[in-house]
MMTF fields as JSON, N, C-alpha, C and O atoms, coordinates in Angstrom:
{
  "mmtfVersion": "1.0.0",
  "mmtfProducer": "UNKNOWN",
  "numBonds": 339,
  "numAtoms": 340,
  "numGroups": 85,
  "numChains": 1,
  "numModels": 1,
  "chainsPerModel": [1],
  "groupsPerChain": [85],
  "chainIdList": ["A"],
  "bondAtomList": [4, 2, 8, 6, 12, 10, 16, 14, 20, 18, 24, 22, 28, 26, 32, 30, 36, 34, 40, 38, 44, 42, 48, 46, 52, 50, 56, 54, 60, 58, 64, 62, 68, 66, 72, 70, 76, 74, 80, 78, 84, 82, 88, 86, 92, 90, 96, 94, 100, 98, 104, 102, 108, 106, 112, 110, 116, 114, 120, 118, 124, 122, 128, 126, 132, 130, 136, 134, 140, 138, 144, 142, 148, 146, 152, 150, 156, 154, 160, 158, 164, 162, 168, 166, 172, 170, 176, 174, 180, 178, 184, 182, 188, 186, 192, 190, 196, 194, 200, 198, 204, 202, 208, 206, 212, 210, 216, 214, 220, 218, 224, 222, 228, 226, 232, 230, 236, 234, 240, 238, 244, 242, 248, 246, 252, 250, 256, 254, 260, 258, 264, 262, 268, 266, 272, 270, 276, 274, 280, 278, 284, 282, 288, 286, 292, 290, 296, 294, 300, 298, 304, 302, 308, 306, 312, 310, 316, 314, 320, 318, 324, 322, 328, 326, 332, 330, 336, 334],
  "bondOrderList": [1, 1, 1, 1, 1, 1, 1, 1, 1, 1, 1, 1, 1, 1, 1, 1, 1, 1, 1, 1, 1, 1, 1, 1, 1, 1, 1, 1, 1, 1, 1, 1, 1, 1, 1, 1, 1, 1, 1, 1, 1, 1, 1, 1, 1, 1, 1, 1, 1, 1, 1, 1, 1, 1, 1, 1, 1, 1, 1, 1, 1, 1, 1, 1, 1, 1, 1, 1, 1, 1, 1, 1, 1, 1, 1, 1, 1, 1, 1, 1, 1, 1, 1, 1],
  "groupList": [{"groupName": "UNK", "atomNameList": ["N", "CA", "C", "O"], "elementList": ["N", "C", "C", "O"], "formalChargeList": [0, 0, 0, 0], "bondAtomList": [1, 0, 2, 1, 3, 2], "bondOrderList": [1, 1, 2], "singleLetterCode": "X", "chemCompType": "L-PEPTIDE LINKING"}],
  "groupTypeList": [0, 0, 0, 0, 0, 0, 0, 0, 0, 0, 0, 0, 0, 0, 0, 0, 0, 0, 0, 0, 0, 0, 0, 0, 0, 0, 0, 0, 0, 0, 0, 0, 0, 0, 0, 0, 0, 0, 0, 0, 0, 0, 0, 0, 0, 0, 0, 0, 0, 0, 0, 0, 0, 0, 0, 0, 0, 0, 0, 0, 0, 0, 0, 0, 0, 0, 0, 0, 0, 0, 0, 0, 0, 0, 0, 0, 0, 0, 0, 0, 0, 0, 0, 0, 0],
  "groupIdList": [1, 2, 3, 4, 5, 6, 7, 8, 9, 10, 11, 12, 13, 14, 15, 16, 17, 18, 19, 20, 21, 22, 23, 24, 25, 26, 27, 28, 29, 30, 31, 32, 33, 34, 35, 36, 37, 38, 39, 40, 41, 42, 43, 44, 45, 46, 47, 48, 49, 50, 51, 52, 53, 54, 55, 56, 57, 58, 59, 60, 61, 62, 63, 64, 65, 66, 67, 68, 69, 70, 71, 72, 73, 74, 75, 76, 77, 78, 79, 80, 81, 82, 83, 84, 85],
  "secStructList": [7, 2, 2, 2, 2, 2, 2, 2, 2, 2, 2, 2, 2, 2, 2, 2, 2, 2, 2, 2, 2, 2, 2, 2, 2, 2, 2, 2, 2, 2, 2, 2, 2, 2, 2, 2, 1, 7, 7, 2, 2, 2, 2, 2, 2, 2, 2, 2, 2, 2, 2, 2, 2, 7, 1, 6, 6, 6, 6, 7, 2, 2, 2, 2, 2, 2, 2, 2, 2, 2, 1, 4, 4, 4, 7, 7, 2, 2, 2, 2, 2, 2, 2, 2, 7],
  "xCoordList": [-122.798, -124.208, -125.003, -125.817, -124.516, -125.301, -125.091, -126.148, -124.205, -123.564, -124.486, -125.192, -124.647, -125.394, -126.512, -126.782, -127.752, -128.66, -129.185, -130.357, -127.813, -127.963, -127.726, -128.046, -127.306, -126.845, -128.58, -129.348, -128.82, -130.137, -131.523, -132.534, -131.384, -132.384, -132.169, -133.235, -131.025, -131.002, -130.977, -131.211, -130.736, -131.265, -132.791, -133.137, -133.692, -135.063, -135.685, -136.605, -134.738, -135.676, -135.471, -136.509, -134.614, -134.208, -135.034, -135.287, -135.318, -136.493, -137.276, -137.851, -138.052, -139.467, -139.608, -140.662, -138.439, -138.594, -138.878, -139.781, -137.927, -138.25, -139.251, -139.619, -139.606, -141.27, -142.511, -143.55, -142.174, -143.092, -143.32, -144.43, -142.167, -142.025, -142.407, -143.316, -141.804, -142.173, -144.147, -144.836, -144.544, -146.404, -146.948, -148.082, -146.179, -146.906, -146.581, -147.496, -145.434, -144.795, -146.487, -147.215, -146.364, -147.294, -149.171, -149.982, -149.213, -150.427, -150.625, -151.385, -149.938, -150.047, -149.688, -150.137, -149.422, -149.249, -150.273, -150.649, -150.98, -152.695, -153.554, -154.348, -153.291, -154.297, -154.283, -155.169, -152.596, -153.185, -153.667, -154.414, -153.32, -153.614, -155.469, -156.161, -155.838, -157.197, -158.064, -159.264, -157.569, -158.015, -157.993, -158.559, -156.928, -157.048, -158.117, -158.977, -158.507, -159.524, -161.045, -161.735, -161.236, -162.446, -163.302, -163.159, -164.866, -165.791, -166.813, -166.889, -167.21, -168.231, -169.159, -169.354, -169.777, -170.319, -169.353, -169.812, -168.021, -167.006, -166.776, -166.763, -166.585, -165.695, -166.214, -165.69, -168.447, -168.771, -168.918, -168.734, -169.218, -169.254, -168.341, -168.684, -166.806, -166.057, -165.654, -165.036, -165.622, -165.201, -165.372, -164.332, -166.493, -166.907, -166.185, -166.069, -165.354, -164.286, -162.859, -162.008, -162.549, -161.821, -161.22, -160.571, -161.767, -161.99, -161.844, -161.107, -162.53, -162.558, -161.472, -160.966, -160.823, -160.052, -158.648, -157.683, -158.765, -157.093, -157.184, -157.151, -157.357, -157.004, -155.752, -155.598, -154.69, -153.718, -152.657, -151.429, -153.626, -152.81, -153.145, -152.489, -154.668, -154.776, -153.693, -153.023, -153.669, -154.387, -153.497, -153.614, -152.708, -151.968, -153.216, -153.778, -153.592, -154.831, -154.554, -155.489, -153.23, -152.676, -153.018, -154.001, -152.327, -152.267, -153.135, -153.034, -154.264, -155.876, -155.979, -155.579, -156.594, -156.596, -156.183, -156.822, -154.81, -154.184, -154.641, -154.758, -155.04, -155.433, -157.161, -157.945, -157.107, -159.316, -158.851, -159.362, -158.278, -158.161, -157.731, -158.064, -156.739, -156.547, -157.573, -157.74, -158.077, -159.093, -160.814, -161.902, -160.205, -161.298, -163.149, -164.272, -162.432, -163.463, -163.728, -164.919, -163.24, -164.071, -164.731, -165.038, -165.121, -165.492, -167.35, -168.06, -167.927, -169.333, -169.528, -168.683, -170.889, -171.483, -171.039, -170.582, -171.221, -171.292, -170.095, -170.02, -169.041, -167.546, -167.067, -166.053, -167.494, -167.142, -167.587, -166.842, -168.875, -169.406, -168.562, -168.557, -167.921, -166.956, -165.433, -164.843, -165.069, -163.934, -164.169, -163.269, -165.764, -166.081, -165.609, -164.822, -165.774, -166.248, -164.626, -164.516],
  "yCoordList": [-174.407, -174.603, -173.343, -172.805, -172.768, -171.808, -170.327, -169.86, -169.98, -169.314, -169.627, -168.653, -170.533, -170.832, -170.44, -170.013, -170.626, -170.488, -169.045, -168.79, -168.04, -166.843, -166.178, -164.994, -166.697, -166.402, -166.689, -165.757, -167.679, -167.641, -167.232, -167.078, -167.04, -166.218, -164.598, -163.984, -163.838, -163.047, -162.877, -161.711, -163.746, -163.679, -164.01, -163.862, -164.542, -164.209, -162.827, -162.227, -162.47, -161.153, -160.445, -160.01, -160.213, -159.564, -159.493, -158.544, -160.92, -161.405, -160.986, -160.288, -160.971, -160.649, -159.537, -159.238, -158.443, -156.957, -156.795, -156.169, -157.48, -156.864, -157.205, -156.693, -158.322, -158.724, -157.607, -157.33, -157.134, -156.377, -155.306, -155.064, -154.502, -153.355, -153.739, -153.093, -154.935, -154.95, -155.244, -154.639, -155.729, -156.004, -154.26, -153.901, -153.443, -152.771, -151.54, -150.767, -151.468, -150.831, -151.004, -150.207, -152.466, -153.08, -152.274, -151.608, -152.743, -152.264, -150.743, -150.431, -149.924, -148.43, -148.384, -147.334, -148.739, -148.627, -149.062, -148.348, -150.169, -150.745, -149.587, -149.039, -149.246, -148.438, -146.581, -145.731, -146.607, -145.252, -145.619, -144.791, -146.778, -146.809, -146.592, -146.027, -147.419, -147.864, -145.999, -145.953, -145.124, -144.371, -143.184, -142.115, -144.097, -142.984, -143.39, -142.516, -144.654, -145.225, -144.453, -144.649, -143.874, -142.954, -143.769, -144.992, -142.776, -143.922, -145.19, -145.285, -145.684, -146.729, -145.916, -146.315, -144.642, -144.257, -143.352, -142.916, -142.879, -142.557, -143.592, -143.442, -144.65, -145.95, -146.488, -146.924, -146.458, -147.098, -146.021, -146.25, -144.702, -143.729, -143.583, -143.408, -143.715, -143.555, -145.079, -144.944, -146.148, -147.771, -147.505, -147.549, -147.202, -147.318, -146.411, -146.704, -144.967, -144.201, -144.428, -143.75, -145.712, -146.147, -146.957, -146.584, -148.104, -148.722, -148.463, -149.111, -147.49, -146.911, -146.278, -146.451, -145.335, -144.156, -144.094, -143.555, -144.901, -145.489, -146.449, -146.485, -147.793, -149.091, -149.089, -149.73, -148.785, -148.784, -148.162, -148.178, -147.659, -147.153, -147.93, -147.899, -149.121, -149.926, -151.079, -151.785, -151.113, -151.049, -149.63, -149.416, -148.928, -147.798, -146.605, -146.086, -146.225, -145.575, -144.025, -143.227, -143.633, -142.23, -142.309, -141.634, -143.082, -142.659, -142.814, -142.109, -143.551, -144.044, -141.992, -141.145, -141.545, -140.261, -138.978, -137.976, -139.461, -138.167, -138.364, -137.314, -139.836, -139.946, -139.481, -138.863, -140.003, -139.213, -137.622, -137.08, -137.0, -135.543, -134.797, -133.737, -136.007, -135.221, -135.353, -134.836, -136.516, -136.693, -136.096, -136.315, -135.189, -134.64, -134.623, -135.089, -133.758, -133.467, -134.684, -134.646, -136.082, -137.284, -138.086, -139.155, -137.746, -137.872, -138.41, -137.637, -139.287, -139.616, -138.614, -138.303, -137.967, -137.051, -137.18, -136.277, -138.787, -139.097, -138.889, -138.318, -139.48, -138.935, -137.637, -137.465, -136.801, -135.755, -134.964, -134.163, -135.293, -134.507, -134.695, -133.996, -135.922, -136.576, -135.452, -135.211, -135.075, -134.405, -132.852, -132.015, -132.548, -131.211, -130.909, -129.972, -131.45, -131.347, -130.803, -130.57],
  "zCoordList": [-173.723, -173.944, -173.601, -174.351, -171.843, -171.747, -173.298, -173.721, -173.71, -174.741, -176.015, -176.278, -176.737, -177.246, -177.605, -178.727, -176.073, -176.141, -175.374, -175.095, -175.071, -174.94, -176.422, -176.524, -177.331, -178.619, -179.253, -179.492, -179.377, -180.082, -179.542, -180.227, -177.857, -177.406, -177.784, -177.824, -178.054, -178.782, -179.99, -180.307, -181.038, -182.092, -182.691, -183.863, -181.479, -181.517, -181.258, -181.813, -180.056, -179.733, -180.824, -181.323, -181.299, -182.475, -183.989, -184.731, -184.077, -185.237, -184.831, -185.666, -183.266, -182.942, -183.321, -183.882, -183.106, -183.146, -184.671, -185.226, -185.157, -186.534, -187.528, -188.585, -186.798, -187.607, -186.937, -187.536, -185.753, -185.266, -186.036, -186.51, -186.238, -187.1, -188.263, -188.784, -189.023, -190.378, -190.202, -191.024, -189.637, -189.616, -189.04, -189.357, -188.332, -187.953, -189.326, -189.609, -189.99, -191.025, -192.4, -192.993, -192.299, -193.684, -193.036, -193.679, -191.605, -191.475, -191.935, -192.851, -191.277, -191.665, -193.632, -194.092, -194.064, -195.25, -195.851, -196.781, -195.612, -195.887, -195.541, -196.305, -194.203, -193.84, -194.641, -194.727, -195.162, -195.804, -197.306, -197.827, -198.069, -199.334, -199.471, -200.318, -198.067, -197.806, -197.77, -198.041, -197.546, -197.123, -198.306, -198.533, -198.948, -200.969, -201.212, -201.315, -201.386, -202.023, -202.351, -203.352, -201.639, -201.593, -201.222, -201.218, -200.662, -199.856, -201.327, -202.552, -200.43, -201.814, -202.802, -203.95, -202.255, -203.501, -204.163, -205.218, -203.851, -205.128, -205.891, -207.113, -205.397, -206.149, -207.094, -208.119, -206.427, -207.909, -208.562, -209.757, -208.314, -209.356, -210.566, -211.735, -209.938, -211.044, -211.309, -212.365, -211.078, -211.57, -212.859, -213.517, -213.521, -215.027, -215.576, -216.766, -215.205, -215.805, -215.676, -216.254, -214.655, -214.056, -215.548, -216.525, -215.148, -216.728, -217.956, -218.699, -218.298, -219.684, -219.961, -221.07, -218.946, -219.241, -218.812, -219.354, -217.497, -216.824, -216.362, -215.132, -217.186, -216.893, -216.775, -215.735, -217.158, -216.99, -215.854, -215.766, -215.106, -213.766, -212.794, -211.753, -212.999, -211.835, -211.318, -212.072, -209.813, -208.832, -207.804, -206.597, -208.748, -208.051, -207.77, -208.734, -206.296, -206.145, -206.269, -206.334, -206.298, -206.432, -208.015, -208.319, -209.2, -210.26, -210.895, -211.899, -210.878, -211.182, -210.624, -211.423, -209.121, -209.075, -210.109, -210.43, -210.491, -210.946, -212.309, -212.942, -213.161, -214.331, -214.449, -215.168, -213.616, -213.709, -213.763, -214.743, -213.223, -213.062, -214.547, -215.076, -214.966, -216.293, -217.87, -218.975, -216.908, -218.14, -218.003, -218.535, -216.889, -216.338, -217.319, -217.123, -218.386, -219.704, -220.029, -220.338, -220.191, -220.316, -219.716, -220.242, -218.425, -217.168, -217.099, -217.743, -216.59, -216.514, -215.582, -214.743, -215.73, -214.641, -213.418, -212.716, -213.025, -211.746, -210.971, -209.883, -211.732, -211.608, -211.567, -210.891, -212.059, -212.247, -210.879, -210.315, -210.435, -209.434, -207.846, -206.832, -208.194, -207.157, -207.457, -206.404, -208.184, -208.202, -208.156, -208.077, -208.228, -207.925, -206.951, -207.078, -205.535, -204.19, -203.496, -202.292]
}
C-alpha cells in the first residue's frame, strides 16, 4: 500500500512540474506574440491594409508584418507612416 501511494505521489509531482512548465512555456509565448502586435494606434492604422492586402496571413502577427512590408507601395498613408519609423 505504502508503494503505491509513493508511486502516485510521484507521479503527481511529476504532472505538477510539467503543467508548470507547460503554463509558464504558453504564458511567455502569449506574451511575445502580444508584443508583435504593435501598440492600438498601429493596429487600427493598418487593420484596413490588413484586410485588403494580407487577409491571408491572419492571425500569424510575423507574416501579416512581413506582408505589409512587401506591399509597402500599396499601403494607406496611415500605415505607411507606421513602417517609416
Amino acid at each position: 500500500m505504502k508503494a503505491r501511494f509513493a508511486r502516485s505521489a510521484a507521479l503527481f509531482r511529476r504532472s505538477r512540474r510539467a503543467s508548470t512548465l507547460g503554463f509558464l512555456l504558453a504564458l511567455m509565448a502569449c506574451a511575445s506574440a502580444h508584443a508583435q502586435q504593435g501598440t492600438p494606434e498601429q493596429r487600427r492604422a493598418c487593420t484596413p491594409d490588413v484586410y485588403r492586402l494580407c487577409a491571408g496571413e491572419i492571425p500569424n502577427a510575423r507574416a501579416i508584418t512581413a506582408c505589409l512590408r512587401r506591399q509597402k507601395g500599396s499601403l494607406s498613408s496611415a500605415c505607411a507612416a507606421v513602417f517609416e519609423r
